[in-house]
ChimeraX commands (.cxc) that place a marker at each C-alpha (Angstrom):
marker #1 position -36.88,70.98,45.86 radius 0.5
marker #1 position -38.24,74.45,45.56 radius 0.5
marker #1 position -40.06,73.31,42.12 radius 0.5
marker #1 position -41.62,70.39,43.87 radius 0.5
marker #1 position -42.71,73.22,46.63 radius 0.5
marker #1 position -43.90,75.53,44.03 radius 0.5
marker #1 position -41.67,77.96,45.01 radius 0.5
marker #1 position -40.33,80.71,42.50 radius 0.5
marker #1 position -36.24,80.98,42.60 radius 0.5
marker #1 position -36.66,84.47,41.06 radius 0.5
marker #1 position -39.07,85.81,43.96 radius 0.5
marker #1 position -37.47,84.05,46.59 radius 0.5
marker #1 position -34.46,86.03,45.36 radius 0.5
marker #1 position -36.26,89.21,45.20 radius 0.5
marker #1 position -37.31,88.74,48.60 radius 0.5
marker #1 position -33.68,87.69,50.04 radius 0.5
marker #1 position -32.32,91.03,48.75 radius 0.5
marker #1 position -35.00,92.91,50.35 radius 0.5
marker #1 position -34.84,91.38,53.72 radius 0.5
marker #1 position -30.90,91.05,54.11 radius 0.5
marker #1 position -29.59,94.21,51.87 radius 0.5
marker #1 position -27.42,91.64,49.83 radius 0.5
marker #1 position -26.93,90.59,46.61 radius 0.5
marker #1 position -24.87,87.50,46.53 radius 0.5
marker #1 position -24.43,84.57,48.33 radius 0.5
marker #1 position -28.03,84.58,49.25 radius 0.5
marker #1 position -30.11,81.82,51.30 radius 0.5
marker #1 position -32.34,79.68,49.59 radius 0.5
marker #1 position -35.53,79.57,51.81 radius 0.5
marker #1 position -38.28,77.14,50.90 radius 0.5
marker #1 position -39.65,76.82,54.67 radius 0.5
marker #1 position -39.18,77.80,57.74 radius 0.5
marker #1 position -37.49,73.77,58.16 radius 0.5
marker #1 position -35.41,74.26,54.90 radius 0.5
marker #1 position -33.16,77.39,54.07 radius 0.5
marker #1 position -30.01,76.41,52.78 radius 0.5
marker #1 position -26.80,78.61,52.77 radius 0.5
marker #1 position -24.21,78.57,49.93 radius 0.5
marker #1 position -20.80,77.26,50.41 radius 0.5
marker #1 position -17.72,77.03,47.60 radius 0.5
marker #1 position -16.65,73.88,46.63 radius 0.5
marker #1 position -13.81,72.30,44.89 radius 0.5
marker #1 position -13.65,72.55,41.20 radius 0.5
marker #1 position -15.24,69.56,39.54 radius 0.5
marker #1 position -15.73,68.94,35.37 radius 0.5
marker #1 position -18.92,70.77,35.92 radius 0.5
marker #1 position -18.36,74.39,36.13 radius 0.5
marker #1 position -21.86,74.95,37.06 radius 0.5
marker #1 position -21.15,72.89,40.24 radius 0.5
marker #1 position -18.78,75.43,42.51 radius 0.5
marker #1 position -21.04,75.77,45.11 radius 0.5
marker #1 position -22.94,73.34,47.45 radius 0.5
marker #1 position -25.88,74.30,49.89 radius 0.5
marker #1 position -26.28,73.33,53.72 radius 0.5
marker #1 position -29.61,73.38,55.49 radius 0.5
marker #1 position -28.71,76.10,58.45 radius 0.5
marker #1 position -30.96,74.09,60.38 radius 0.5
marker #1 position -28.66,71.04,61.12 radius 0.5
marker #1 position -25.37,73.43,61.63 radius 0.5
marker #1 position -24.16,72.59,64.26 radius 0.5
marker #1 position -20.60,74.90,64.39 radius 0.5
marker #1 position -18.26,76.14,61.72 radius 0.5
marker #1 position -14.66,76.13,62.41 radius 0.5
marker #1 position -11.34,76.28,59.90 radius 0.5
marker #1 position -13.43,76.52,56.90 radius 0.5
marker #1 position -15.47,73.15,57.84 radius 0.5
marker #1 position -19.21,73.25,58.21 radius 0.5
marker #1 position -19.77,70.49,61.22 radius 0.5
marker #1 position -23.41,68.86,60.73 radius 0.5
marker #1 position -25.49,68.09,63.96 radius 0.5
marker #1 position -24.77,64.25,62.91 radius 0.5
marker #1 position -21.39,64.56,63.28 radius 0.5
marker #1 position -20.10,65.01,59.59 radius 0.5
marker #1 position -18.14,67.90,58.22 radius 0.5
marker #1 position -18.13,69.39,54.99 radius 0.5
marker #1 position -15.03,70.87,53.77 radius 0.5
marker #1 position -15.09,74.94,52.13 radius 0.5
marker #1 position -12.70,77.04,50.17 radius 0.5
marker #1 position -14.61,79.40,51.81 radius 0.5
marker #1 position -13.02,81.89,54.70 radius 0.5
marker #1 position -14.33,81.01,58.06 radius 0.5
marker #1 position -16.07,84.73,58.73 radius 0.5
marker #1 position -17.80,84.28,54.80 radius 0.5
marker #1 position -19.49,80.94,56.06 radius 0.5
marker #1 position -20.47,82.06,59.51 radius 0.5
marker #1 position -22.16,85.64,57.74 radius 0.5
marker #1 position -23.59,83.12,54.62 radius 0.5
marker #1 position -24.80,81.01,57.98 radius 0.5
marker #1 position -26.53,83.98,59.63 radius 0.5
marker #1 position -27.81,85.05,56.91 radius 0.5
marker #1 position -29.89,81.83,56.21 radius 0.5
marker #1 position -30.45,81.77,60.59 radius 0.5
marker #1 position -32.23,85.03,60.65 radius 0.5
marker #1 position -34.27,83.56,57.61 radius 0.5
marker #1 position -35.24,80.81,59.33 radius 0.5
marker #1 position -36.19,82.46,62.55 radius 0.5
marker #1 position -38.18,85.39,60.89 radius 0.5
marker #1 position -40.14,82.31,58.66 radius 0.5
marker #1 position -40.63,80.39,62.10 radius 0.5
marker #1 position -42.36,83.63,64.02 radius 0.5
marker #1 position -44.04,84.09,60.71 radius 0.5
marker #1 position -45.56,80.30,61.36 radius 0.5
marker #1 position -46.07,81.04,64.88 radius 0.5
marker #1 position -47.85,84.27,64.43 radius 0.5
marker #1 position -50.26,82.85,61.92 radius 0.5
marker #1 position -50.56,79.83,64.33 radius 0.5
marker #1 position -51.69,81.94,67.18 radius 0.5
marker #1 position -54.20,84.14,64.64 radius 0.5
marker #1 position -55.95,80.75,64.01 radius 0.5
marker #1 position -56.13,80.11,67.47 radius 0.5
marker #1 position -57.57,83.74,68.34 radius 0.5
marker #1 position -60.03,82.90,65.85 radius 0.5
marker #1 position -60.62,79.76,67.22 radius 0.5
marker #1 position -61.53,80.82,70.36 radius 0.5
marker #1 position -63.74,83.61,69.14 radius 0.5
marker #1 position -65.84,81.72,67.47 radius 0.5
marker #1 position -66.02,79.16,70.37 radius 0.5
marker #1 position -67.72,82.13,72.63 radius 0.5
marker link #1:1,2 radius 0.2
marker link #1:2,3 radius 0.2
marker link #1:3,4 radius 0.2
marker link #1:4,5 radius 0.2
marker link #1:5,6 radius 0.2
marker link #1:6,7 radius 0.2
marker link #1:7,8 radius 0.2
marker link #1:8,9 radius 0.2
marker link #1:9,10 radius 0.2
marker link #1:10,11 radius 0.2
marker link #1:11,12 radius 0.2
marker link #1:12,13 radius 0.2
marker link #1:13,14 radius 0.2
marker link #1:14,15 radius 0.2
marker link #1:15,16 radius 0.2
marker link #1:16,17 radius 0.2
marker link #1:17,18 radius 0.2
marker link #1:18,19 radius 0.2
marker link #1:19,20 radius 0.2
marker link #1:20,21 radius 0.2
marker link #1:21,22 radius 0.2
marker link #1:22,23 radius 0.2
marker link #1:23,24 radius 0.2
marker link #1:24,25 radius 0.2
marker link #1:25,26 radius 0.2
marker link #1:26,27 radius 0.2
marker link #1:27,28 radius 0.2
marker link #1:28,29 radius 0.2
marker link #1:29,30 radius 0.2
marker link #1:30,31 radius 0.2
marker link #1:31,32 radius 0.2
marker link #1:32,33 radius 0.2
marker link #1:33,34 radius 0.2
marker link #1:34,35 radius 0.2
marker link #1:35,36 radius 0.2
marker link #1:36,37 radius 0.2
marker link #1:37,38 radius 0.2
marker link #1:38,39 radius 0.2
marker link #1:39,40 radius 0.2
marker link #1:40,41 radius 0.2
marker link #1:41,42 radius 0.2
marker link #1:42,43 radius 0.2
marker link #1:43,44 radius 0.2
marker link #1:44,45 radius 0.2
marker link #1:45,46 radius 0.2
marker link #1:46,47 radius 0.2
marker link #1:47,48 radius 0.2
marker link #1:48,49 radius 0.2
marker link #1:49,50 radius 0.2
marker link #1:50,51 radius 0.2
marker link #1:51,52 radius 0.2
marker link #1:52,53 radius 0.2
marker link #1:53,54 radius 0.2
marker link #1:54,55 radius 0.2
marker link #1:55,56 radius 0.2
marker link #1:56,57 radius 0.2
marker link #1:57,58 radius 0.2
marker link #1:58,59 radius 0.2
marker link #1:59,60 radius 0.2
marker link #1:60,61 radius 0.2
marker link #1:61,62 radius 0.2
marker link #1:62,63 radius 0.2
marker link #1:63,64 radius 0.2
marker link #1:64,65 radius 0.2
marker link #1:65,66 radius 0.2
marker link #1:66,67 radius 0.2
marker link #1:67,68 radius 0.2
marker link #1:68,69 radius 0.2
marker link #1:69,70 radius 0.2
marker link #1:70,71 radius 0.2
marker link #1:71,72 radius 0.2
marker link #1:72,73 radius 0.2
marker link #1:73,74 radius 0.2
marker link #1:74,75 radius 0.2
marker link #1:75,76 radius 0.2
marker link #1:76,77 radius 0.2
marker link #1:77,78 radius 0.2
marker link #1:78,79 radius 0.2
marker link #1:79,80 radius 0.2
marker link #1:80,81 radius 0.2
marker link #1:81,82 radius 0.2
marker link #1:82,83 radius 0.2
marker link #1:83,84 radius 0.2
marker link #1:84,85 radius 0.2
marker link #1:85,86 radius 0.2
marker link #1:86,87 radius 0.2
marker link #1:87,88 radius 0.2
marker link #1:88,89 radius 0.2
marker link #1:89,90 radius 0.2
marker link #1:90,91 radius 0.2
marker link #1:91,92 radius 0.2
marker link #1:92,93 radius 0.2
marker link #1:93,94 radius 0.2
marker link #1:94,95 radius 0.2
marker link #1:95,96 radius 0.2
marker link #1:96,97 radius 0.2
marker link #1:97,98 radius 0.2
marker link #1:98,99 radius 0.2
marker link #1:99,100 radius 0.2
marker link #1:100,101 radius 0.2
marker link #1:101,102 radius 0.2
marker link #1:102,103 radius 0.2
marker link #1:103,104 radius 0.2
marker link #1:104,105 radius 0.2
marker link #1:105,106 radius 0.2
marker link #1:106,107 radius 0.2
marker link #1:107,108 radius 0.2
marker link #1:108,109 radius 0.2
marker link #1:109,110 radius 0.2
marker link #1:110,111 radius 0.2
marker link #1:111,112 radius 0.2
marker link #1:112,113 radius 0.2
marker link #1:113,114 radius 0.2
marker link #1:114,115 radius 0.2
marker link #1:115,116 radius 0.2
marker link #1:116,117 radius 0.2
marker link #1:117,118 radius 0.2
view
């Protein structure tokens, strides 16, 4: 997703360090709609495949190591409830500084707008 978005991983890393003083378990933020958190998994044949990603935005609670979706569904963790709820604010204050960054640039347009209306 982030390739299709021409997004760099490496930056976006770069940037998540800087903004949340950590250097694991970081968000992945493409947009302000979609920043995924990381959550462990259970082992499969594919070591490279311990850890899934939830989009913070459709969290709706997380309770005895479940993530429980807006829809309904849970996803099961082998992660500890207070590592999933910090992973999950992590990726929320991501998401809210990216939305007032939309707003703010939103409102510049609309300054200009109106300037150049008078």
């Amino acid at each position: 997703m982030a390739s299709k978005r021409s997004v760099s991983i490496k930056l976006m890393h770069k940037n998540m360090k800087e903004i949340l003083k950590v250097s694991r378990n970081l968000p992945y933020c493409i947009d302000s709609f979609n920043v995924f958190f990381p959550f462990k998994i259970r082992q499969t044949d594919n070591d490279d495949l311990r850890r899934g990603f939830v989009n913070c935005y459709f969290v709706e609670d997380i309770h005895d190591s479940e993530i429980i979706l807006k829809n309904g569904m849970t996803l099961s963790s082998l992660n500890r409830d207070r590592a999933l709820k910090n992973n999950f604010n992590n990726a929320s204050k991501i998401m809210y500084m990216m939305f007032a960054r939309e707003l703010s640039k939103i409102r510049r347009s609309m300054d200009f707008i109106d300037d150049m209306a008078l």
